[in-house]
N, C-alpha and C positions, 0 to 999 in steps of 0.2 A: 211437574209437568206430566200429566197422564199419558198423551199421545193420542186419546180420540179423538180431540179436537183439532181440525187444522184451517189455520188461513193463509192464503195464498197473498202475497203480496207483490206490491207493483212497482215495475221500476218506473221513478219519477223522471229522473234525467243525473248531467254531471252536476256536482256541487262544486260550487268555487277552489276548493279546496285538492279537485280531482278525484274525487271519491265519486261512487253510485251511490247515489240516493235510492232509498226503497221506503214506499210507505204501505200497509197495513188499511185498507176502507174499512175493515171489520170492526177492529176495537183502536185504531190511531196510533199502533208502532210503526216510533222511524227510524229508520237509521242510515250510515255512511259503511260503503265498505268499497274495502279495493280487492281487487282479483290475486290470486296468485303470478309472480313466486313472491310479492311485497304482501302479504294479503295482513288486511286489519279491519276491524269491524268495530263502529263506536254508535253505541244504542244511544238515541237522543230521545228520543218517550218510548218508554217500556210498553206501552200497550198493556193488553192481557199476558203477561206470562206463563200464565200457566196454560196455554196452549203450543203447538207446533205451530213455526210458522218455516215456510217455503216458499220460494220463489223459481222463476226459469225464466233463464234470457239465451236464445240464440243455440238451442235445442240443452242447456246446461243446465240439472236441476239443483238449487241451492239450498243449504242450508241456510237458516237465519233464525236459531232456537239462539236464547239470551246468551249465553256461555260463548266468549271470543276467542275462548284458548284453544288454538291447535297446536297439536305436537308438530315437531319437524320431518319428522316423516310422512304422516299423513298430509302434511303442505308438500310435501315431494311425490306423493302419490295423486293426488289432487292434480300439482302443475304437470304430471305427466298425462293423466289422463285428457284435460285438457288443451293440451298440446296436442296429443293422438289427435282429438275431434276437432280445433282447427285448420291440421297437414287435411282432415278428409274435405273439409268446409273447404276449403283453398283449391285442392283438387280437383271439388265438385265444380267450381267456380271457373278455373282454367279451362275444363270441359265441356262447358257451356257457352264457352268465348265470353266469358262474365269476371275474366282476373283485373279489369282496368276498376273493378270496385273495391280491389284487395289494395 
């Protein structure tokens, strides 16, 4: 994987399973993944691999390059950061008189 190349992928919806779907319009990688602190990712068509591929949902940018293994700490840095950015998402929300969507 070079890294010049990158496609940006979409999220489809939930899969029956509970997972995010995300598909790939470029070259047709899909895959299931769940968020942190369970997080697991299972590539169901590889697509182009030898590109970067990324996503973002809900201002969070993702990774979603072939390789599923993360260590445990970077899943503990990860569900922290993201935590961080839903206390501000929640707050912003209370502020606006917008928590009955929380």
């Amino acid at each position: 994987m070079d890294g010049s190349q990158k496609h940006q992928m979409v999220f489809v919806g939930k899969h029956q399973t509970g997972h995010e779907e995300w598909f790939c319009p470029i070259c047709g990688r899909r895959l299931l993944m769940h968020a942190p602190p369970n997080y697991s990712k299972k590539v169901l068509t590889p697509g182009d691999e030898m590109v970067t591929h990324s996503a973002s949902k809900y201002g969070f940018q993702l990774d979603m390059t072939a390789s599923s293994a993360v260590s445990g700490e970077q899943n503990a840095n990860d569900h922290a950061v993201i935590e961080e950015k839903l206390d501000n998402l929640r707050n912003m929300l209370k502020a606006a008189a917008l928590d009955h969507l929380l």
